[in-house]
N, C-alpha and C positions, 0 to 999 in steps of 0.2 A: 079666783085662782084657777088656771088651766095649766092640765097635764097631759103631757105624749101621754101615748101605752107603752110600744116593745120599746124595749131598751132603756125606759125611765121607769115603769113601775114592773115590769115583767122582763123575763128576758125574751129577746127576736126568736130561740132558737132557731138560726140560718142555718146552721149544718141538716139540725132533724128536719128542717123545711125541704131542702133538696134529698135527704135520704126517704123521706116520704114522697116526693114526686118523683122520684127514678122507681118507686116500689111501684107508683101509678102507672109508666110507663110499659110494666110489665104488664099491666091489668088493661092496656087497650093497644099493645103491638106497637110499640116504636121505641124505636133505644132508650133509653135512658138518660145519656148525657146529651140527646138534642132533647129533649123533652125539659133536661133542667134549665139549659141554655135556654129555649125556647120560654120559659119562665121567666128570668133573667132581664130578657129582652121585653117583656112586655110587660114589666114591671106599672107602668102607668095607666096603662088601660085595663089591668087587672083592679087596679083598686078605684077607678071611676064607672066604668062602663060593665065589663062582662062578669057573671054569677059566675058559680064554682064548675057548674056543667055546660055552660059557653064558653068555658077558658078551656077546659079540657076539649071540649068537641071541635072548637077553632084552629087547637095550638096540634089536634090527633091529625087535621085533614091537612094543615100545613105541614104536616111533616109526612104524608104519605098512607095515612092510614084513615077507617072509617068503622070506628067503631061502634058497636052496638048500646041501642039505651041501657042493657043492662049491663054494660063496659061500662060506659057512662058513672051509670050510678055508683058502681061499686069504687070506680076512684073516686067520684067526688065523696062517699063518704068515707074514705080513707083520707082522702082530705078535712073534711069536716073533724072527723076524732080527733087530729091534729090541733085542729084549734080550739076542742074542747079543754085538752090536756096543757097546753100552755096556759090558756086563761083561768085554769082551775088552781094553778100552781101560781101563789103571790107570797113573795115573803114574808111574815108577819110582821116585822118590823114597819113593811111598807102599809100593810094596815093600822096597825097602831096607828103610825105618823095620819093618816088620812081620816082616822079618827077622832083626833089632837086637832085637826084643823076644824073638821066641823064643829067637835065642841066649844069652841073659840070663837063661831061665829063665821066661818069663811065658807062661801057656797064656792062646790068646788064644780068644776066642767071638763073634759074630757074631748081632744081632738086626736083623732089617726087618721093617717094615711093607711088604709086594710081593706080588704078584701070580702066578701061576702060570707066568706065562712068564720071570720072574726064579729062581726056584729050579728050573725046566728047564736056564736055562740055565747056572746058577752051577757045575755039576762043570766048564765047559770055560772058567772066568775061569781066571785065575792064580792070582787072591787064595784058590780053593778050597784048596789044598795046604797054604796057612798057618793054615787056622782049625781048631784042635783040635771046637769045637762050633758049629752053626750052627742059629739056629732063626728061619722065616719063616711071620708071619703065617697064610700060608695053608697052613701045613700045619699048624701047631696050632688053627687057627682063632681066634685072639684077636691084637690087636693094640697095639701103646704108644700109650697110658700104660698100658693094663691091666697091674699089678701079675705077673699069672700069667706071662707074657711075659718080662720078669726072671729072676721066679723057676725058670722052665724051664731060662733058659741058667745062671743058676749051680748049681744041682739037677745039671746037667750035667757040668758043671765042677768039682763035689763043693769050693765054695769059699764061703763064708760072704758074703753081701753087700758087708759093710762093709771087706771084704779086696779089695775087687774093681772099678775104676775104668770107671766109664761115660765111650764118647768119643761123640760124636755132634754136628752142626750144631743141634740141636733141633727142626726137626720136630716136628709131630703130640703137642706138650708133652712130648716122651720125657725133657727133664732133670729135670722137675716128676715121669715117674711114676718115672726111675731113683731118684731121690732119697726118694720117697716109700716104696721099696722097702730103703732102708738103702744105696744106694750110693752113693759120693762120684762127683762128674759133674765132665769136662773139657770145655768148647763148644769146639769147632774150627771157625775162620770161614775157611777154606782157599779153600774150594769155593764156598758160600755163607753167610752173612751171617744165618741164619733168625731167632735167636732173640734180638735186641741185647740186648734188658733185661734177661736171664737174670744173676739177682747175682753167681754162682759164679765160677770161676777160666777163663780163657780163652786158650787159644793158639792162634797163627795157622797152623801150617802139622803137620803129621801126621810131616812128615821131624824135626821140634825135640823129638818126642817122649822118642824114645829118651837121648837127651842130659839133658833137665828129669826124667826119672825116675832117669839116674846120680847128676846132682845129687844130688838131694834124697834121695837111700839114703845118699849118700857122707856128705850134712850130718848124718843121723841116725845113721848107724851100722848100718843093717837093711841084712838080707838082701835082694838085690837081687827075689827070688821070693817072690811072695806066698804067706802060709802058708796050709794047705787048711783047709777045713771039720774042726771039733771037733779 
């Protein structure tokens, strides 16, 4: 079983994301609203390619300015605390449920599309303890939909695709490239609402999980654990 992060088990906070990088912007001389724009815009090379203080130091000289290492650092850890504080904050509900799975027998995985200051900070979430495998963007360097992304976490997982259930809000088309990938997709509109028209099967809250997967072993007769690869 693989899960997004923001927006399926946590929330994106997007507003506090941009009201923290216009705070940055004061901390190395450039506006604020190119700074967030400038964010915005480089959404994709942020979560494969540049750390927290090559995005700042790239996005400060494209926009006219040359800040200093101790500029530098002080946004980036104003960024950093940012993703201390969202990843520390998980529903309980959402642990419970993630719980429920393991105890059940389901090794669970873990794909984002995030940034370097999100896999700094993920050993001191909660949610770290319960993910047998975790793979972010920017430490493989590719992102979803890219196929590779997938295939890393279940490679991982040593679990065949089509044995293995994608949960995620959709985002960044991730059910278009789970699916594309051989895995069967769940939209969770818990958090956010991302992907309405996605045709697939939809549930509303990440706690109704564990319960909708008893079901549906108990109406088939299967093993509650999904079988592994070969």
């Amino acid at each position: 079983m693989i899960f997004d992060l923001y927006h399926t088990l946590i929330h994106g906070a997007d507003d506090e994301r941009d009201q923290v990088v216009a705070d940055m912007a004061g901390m190395v001389n450039v506006a604020p609203d190119a700074l967030v724009a400038a964010y915005h815009d480089t959404w994709r090379d942020r979560i494969v390619r540049w750390n927290v203080e090559e995005t700042i130091r790239i996005l400060s000289r494209r926009l006219g300015a040359n800040p200093t290492h101790e500029q530098v650092a002080r946004a980036g850890e104003h960024r950093r605390a940012l993703a201390r504080r969202i990843l520390g904050t998980v529903p309980a509900t959402t642990l419970d449920a993630l719980d429920s799975l393991r105890a059940a027998g389901h090794p669970l995985a873990l794909i984002s599309n995030a940034t370097s200051d999100t896999a700094e900070a993920w050993p001191h979430s909660p949610l770290a303890d319960r993910f047998d495998v975790v793979v972010f963007s920017c430490d493989v360097g590719v992102a979803k939909p890219d196929p590779a992304i997938y295939l890393t976490a279940t490679d991982r997982l040593d679990i065949n695709p089509a044995n293995c259930l994608y949960i995620g809000d959709g985002a960044d088309g991730e059910l278009a490239g789970a699916t594309a990938v051989g895995l069967p997709t769940l939209r969770i509109t818990e958090l956010n609402d991302t992907d309405p028209d996605w045709p697939g099967p939809t549930l509303a809250a990440i706690g109704d999980l564990p319960a909708l997967l008893r079901d549906r072993h108990a109406a088939s007769g299967e093993d509650v654990r999904p079988p592994r690869a070969g």
